[in-house]
CHARMM internal coordinates of N, CA and C (Angstrom, degrees):
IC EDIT
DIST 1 N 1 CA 1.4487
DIST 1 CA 1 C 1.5302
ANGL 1 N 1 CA 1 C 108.69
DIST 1 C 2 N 1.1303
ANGL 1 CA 1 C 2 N 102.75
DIHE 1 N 1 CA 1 C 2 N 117.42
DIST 2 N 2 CA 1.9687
ANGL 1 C 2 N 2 CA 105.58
DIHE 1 CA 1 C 2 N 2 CA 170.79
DIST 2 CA 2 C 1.8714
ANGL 2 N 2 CA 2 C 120.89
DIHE 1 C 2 N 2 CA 2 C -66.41
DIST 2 C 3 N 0.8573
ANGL 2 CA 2 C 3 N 95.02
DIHE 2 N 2 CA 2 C 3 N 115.95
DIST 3 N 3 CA 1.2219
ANGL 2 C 3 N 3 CA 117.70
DIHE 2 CA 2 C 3 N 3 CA 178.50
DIST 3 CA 3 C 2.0766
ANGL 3 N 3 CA 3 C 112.37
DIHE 2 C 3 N 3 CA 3 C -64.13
DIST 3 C 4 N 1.2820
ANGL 3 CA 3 C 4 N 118.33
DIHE 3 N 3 CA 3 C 4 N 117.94
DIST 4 N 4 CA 0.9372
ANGL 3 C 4 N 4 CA 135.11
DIHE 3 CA 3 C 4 N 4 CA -124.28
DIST 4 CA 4 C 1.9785
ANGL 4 N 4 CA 4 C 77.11
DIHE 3 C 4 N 4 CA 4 C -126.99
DIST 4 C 5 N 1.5251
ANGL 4 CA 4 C 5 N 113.11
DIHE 4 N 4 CA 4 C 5 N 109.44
DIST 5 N 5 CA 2.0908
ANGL 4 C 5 N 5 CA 137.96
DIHE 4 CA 4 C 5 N 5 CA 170.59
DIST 5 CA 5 C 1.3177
ANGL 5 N 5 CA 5 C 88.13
DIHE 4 C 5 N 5 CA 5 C -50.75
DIST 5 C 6 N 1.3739
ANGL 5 CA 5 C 6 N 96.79
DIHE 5 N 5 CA 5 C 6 N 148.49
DIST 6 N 6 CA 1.5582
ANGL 5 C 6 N 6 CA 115.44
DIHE 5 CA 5 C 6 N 6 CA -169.90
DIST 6 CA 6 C 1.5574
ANGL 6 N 6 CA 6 C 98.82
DIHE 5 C 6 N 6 CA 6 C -82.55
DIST 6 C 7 N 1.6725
ANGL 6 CA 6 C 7 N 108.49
DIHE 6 N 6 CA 6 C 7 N -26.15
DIST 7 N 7 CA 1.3837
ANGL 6 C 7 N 7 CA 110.75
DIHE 6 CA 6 C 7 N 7 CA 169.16
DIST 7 CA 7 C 1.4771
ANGL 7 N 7 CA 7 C 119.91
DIHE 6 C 7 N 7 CA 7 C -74.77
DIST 7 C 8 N 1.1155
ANGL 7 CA 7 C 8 N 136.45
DIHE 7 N 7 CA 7 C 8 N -2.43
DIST 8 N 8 CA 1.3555
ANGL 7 C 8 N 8 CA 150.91
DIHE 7 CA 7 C 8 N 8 CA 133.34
DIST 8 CA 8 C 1.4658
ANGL 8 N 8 CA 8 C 124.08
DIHE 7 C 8 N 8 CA 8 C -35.06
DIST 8 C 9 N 1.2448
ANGL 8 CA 8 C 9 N 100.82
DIHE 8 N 8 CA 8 C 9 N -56.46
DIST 9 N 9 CA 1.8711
ANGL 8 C 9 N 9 CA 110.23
DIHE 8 CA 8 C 9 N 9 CA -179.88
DIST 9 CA 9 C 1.1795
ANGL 9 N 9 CA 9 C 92.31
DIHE 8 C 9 N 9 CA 9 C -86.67
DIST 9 C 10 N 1.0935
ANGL 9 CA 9 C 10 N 159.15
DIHE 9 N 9 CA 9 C 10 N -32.47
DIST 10 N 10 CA 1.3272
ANGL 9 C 10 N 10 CA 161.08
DIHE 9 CA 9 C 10 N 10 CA -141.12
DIST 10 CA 10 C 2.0334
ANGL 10 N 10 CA 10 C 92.12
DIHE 9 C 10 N 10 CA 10 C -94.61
DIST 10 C 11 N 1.5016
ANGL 10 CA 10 C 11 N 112.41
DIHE 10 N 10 CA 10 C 11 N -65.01
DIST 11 N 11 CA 1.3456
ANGL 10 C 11 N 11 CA 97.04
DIHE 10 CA 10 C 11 N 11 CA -177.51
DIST 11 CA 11 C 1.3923
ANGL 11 N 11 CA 11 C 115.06
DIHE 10 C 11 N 11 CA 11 C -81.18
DIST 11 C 12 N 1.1202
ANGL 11 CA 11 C 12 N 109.15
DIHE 11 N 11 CA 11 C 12 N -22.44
DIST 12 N 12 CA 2.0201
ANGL 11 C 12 N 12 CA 109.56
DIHE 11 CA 11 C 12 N 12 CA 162.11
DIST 12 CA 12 C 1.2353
ANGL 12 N 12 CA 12 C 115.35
DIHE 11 C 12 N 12 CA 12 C -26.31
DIST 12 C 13 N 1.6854
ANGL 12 CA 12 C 13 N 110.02
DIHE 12 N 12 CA 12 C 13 N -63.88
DIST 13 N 13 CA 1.6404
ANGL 12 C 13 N 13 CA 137.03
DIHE 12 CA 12 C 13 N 13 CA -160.87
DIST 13 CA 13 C 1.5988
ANGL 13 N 13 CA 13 C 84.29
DIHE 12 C 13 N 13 CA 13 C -51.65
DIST 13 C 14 N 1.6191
ANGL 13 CA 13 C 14 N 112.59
DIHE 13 N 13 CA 13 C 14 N -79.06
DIST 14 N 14 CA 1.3363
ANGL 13 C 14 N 14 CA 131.83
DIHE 13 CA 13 C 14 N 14 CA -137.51
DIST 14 CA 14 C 1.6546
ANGL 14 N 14 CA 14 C 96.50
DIHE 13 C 14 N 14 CA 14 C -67.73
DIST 14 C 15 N 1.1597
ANGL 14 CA 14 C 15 N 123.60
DIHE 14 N 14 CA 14 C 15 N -27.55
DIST 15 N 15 CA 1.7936
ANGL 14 C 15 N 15 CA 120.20
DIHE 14 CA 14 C 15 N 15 CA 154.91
DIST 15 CA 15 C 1.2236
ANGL 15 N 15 CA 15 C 133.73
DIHE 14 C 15 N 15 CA 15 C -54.08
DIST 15 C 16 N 1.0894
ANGL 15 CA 15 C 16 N 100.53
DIHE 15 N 15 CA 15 C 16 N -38.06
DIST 16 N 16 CA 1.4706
ANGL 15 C 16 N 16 CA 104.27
DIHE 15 CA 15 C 16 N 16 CA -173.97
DIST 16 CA 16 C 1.3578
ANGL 16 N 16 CA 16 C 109.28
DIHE 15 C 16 N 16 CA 16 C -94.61
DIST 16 C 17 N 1.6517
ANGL 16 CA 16 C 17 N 116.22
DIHE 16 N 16 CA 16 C 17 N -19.76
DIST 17 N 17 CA 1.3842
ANGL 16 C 17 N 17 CA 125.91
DIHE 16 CA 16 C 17 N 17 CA 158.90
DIST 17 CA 17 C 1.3833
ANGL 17 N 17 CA 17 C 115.90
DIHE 16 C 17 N 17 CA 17 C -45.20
DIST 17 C 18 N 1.3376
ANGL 17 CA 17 C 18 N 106.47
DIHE 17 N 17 CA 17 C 18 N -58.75
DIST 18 N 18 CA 1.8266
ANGL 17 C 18 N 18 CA 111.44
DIHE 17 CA 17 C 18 N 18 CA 176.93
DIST 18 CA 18 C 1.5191
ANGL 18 N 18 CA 18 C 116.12
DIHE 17 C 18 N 18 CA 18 C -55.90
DIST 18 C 19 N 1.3625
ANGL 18 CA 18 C 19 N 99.58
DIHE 18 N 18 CA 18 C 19 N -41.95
DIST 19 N 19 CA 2.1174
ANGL 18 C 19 N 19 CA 115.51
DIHE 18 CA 18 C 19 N 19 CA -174.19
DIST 19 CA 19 C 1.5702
ANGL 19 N 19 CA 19 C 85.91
DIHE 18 C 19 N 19 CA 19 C -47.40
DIST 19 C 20 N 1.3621
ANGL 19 CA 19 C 20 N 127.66
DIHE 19 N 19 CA 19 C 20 N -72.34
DIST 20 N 20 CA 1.4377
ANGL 19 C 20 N 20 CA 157.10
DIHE 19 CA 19 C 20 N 20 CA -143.33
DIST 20 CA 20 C 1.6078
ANGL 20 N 20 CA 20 C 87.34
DIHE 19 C 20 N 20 CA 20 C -55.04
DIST 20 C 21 N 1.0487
ANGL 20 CA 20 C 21 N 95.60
DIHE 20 N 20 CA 20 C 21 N -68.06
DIST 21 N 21 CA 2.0888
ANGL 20 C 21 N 21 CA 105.28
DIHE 20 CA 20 C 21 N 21 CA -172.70
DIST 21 CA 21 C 1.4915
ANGL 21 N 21 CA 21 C 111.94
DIHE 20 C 21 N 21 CA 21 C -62.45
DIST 21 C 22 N 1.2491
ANGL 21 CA 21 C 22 N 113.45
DIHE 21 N 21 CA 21 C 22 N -44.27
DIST 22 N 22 CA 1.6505
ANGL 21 C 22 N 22 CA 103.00
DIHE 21 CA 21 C 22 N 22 CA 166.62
DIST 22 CA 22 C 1.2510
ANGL 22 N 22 CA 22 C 117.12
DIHE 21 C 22 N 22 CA 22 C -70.54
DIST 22 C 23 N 0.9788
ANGL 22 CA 22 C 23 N 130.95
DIHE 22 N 22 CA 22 C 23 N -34.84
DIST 23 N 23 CA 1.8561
ANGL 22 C 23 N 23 CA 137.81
DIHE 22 CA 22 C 23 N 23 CA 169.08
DIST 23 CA 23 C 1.5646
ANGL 23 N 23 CA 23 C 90.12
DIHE 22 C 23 N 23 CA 23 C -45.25
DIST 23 C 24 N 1.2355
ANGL 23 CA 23 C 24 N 114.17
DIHE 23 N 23 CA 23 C 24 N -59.49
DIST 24 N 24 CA 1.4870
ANGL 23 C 24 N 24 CA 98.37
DIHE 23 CA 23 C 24 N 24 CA -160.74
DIST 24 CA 24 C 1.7250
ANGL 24 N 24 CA 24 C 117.19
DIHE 23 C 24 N 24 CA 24 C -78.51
DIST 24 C 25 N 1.2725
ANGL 24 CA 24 C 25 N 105.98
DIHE 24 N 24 CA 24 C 25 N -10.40
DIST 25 N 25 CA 1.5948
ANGL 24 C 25 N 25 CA 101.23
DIHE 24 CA 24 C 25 N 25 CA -178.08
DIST 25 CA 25 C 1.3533
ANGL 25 N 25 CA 25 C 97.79
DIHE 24 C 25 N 25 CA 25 C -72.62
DIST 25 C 26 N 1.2428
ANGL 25 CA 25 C 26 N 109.38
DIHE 25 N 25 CA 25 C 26 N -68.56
DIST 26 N 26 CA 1.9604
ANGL 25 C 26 N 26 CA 126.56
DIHE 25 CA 25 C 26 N 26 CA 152.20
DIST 26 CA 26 C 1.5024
ANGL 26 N 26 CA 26 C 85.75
DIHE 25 C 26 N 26 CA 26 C 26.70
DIST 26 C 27 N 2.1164
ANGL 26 CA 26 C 27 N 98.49
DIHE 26 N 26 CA 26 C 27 N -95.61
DIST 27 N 27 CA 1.1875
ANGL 26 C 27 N 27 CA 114.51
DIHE 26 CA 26 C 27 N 27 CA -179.51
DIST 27 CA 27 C 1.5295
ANGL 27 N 27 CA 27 C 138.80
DIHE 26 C 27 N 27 CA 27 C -24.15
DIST 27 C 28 N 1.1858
ANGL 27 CA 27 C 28 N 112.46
DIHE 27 N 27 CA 27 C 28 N -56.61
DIST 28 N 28 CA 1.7014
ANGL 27 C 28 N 28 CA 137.49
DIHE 27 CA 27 C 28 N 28 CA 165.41
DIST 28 CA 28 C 1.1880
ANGL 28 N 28 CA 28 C 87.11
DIHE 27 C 28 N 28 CA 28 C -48.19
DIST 28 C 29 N 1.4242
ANGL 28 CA 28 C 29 N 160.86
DIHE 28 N 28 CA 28 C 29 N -77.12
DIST 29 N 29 CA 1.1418
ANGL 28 C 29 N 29 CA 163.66
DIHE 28 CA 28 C 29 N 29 CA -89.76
DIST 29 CA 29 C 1.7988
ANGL 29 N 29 CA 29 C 135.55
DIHE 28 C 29 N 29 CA 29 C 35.50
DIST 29 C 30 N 1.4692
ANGL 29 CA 29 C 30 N 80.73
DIHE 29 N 29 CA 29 C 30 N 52.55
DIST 30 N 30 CA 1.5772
ANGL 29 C 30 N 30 CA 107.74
DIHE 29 CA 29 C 30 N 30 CA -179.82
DIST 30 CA 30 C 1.5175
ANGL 30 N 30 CA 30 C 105.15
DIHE 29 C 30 N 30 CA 30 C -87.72
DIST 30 C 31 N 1.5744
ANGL 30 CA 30 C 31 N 135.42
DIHE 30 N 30 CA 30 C 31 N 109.50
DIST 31 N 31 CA 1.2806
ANGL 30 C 31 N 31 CA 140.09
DIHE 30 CA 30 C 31 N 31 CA 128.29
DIST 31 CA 31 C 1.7694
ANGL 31 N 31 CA 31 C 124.12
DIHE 30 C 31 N 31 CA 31 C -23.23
DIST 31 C 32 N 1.7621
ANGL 31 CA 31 C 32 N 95.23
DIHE 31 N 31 CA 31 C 32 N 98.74
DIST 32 N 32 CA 1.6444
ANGL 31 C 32 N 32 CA 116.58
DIHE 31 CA 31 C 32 N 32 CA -157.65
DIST 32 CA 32 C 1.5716
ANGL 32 N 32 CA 32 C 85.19
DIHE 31 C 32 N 32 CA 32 C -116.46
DIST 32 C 33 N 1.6218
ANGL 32 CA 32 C 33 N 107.93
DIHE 32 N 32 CA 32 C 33 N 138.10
DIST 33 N 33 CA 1.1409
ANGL 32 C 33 N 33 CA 98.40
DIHE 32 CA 32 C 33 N 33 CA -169.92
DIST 33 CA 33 C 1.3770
ANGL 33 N 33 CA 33 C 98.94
DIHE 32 C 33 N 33 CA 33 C -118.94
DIST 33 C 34 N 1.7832
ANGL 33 CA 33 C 34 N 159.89
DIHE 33 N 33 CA 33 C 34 N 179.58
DIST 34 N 34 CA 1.5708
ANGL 33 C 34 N 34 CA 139.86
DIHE 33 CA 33 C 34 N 34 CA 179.72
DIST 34 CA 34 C 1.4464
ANGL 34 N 34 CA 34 C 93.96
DIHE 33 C 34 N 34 CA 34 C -69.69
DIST 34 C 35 N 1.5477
ANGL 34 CA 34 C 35 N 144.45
DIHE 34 N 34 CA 34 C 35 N -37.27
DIST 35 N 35 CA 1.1361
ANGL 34 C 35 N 35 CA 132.29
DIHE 34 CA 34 C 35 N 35 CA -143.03
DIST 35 CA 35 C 1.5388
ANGL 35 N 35 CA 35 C 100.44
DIHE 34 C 35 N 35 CA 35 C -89.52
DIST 35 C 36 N 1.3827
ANGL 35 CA 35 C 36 N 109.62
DIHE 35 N 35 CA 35 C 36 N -13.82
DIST 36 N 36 CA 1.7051
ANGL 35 C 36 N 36 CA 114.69
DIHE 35 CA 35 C 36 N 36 CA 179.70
DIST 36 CA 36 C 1.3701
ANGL 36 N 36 CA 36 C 112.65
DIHE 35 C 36 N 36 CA 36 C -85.90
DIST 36 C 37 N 1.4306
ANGL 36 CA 36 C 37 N 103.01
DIHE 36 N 36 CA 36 C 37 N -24.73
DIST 37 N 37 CA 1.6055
ANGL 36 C 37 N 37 CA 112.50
DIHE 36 CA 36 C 37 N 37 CA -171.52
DIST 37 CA 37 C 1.5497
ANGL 37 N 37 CA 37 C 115.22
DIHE 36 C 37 N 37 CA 37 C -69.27
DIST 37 C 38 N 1.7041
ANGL 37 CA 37 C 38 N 96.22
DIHE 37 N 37 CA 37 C 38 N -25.86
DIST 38 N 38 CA 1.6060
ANGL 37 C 38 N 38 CA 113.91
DIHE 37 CA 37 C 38 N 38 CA -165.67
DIST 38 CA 38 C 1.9801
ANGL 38 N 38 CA 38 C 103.12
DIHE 37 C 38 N 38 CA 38 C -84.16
DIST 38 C 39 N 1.0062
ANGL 38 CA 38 C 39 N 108.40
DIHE 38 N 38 CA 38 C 39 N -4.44
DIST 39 N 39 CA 1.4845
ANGL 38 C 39 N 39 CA 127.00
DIHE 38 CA 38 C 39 N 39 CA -157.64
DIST 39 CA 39 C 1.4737
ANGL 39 N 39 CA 39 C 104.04
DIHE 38 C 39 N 39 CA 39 C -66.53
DIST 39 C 40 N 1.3986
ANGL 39 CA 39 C 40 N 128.98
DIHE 39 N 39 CA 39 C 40 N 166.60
DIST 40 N 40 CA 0.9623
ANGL 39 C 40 N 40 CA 110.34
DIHE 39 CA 39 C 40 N 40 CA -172.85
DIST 40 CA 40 C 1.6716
ANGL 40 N 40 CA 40 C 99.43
DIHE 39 C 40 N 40 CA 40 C -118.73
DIST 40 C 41 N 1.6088
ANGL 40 CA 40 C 41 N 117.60
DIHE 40 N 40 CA 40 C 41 N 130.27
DIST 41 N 41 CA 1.5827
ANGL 40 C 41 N 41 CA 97.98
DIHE 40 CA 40 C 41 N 41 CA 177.87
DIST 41 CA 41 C 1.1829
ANGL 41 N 41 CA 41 C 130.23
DIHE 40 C 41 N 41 CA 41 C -91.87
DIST 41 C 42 N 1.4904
ANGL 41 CA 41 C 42 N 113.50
DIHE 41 N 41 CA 41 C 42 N 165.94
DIST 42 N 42 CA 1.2141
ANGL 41 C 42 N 42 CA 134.04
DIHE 41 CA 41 C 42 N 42 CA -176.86
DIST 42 CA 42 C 2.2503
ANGL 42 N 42 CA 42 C 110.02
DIHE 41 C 42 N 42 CA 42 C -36.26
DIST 42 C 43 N 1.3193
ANGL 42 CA 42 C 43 N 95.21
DIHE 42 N 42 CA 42 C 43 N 137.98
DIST 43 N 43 CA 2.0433
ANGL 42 C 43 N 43 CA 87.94
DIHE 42 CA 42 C 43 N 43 CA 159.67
DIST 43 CA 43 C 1.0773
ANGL 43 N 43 CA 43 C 99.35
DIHE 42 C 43 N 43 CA 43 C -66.05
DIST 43 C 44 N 1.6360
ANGL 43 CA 43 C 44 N 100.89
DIHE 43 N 43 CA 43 C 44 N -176.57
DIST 44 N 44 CA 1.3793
ANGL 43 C 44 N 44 CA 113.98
DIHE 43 CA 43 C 44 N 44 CA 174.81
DIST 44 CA 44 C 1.7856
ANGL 44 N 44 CA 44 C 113.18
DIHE 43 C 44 N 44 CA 44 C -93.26
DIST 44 C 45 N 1.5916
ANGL 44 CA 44 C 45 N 102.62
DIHE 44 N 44 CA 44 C 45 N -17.92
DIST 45 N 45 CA 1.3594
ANGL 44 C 45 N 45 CA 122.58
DIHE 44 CA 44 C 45 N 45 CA -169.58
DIST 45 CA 45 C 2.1114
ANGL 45 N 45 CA 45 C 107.38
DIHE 44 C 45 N 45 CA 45 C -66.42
DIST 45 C 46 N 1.7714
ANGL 45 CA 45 C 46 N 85.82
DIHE 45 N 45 CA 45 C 46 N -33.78
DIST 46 N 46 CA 1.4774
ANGL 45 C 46 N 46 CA 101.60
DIHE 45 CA 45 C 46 N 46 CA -178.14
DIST 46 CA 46 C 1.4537
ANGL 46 N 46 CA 46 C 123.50
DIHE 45 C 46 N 46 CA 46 C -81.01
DIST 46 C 47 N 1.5137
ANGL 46 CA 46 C 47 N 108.24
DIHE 46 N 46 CA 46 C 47 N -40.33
DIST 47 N 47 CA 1.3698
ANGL 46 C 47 N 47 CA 122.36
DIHE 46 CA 46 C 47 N 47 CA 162.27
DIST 47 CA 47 C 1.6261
ANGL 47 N 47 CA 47 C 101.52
DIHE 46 C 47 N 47 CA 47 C -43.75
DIST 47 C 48 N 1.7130
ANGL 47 CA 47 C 48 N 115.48
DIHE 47 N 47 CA 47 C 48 N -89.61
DIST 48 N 48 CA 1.5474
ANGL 47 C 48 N 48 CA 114.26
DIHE 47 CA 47 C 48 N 48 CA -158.92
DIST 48 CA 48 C 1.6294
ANGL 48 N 48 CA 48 C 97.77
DIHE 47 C 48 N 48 CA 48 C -58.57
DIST 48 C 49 N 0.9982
ANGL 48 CA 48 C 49 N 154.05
DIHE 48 N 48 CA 48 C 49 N 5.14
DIST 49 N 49 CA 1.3959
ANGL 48 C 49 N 49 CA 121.60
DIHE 48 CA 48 C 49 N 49 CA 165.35
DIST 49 CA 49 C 1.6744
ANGL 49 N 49 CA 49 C 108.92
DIHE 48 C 49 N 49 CA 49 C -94.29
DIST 49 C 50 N 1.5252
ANGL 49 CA 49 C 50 N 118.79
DIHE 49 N 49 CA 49 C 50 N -18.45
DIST 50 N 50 CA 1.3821
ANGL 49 C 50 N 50 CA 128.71
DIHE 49 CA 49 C 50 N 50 CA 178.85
DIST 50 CA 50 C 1.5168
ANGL 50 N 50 CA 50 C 92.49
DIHE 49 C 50 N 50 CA 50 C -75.46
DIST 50 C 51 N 1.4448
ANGL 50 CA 50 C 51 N 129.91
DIHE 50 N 50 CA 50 C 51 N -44.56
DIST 51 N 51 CA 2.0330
ANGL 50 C 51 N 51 CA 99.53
DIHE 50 CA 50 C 51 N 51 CA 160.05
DIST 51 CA 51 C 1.0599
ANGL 51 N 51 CA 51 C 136.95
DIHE 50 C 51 N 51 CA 51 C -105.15
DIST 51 C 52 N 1.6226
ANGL 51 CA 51 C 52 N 104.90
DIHE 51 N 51 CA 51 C 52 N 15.36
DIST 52 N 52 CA 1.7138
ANGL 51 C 52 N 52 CA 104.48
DIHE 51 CA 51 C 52 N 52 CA 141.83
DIST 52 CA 52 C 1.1183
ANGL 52 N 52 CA 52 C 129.70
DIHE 51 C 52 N 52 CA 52 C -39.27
DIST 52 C 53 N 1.9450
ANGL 52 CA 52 C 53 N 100.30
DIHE 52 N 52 CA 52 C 53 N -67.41
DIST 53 N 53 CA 1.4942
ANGL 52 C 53 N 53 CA 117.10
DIHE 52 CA 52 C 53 N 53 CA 169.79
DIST 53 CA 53 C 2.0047
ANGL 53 N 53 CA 53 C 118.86
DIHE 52 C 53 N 53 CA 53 C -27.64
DIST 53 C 54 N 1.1140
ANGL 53 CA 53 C 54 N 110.62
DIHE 53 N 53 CA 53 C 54 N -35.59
DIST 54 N 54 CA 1.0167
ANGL 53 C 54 N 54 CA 128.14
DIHE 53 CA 53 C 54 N 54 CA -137.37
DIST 54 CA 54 C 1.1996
ANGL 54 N 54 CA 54 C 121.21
DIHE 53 C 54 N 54 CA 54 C -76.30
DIST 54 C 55 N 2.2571
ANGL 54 CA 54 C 55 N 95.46
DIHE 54 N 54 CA 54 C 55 N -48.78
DIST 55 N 55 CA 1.2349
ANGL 54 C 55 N 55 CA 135.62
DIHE 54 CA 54 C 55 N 55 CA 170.71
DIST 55 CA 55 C 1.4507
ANGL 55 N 55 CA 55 C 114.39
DIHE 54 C 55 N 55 CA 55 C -82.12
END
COOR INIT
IC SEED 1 N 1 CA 1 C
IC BUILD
């Protein structure tokens, strides 16, 4: 069995991360376009301080 670079699972994850998040806007019924899909997302560090700001 071939043994499978940690940088392998590493861009696996982060694909299917994006698949996962457009599936779900999809869901919401958010208009996803390929060039948004290709996008790169937000940290998580960047998200919670954008609704820190907020509150």
């Amino acid at each position: 069995m071939k043994k499978t670079s940690l940088q392998a699972k590493i861009a696996y994850c982060a694909k299917t991360r994006r698949s996962n998040y457009v599936a779900s806007l999809r869901l919401e019924g958010y208009e996803v376009t390929e060039a948004e899909s290709k996008r790169e997302l937000p940290e998580r560090e960047a998200v919670l301080r954008a609704y820190r700001k907020l509150a």
